[in-house]
N, C-alpha and C positions, 0 to 999 in steps of 0.2 A: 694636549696630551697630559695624561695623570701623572702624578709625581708621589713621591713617598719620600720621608725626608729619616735617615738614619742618624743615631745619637749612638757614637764610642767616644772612651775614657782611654788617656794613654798617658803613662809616663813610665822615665825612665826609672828602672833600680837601678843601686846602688855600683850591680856590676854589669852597667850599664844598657843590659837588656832593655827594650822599650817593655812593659806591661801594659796589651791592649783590653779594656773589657769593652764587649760588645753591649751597648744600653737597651735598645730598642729601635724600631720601628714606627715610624708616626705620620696619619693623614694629611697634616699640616706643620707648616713652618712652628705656628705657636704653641700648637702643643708639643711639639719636639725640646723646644725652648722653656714649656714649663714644665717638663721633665729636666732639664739641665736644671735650672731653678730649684727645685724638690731636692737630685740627687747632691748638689753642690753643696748643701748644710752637712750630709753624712758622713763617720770619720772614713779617713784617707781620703775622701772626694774634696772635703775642705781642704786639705792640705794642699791640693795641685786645682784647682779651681780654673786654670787655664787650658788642662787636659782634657777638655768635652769639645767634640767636633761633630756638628750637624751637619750633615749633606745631603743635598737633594740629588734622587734619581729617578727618571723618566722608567713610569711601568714599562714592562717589556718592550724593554732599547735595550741591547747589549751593551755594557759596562765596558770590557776587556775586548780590546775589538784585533788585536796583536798576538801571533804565538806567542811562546816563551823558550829562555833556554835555561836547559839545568845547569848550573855550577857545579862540581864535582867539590864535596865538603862543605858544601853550604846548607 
């Protein structure tokens, strides 16, 4: 089965929101990786350099396979 491997950036501010940025989409493990590579030199990427998460997802598999409930204030 085909796989795609996604690259987000996330760290926390200061009032303690996480800040996620979504990177890309990528055929392979490695070039997901030489995208982290690349983006990890530019400013605020250097500074949190631990905030880049790759994950692999199987093409058309369902992700979210569970309803959800709303939080009232959330």
């Amino acid at each position: 089965m085909a796989s795609v491997f996604v690259v987000q950036h996330v760290h926390s501010r200061d009032d303690g929101v996480e800040d996620v940025k979504f990177i890309g989409v990528y055929s392979s493990r490695q070039n997901a990786e030489a995208a982290v590579a690349r983006l990890s030199r530019l400013p605020g990427f250097a500074d949190a350099p631990a905030g880049f998460h790759v994950d692999e997802y199987r093409v058309d598999q369902d992700q979210w396979t569970e309803g959800y409930v709303a939080v009232a204030g959330a």
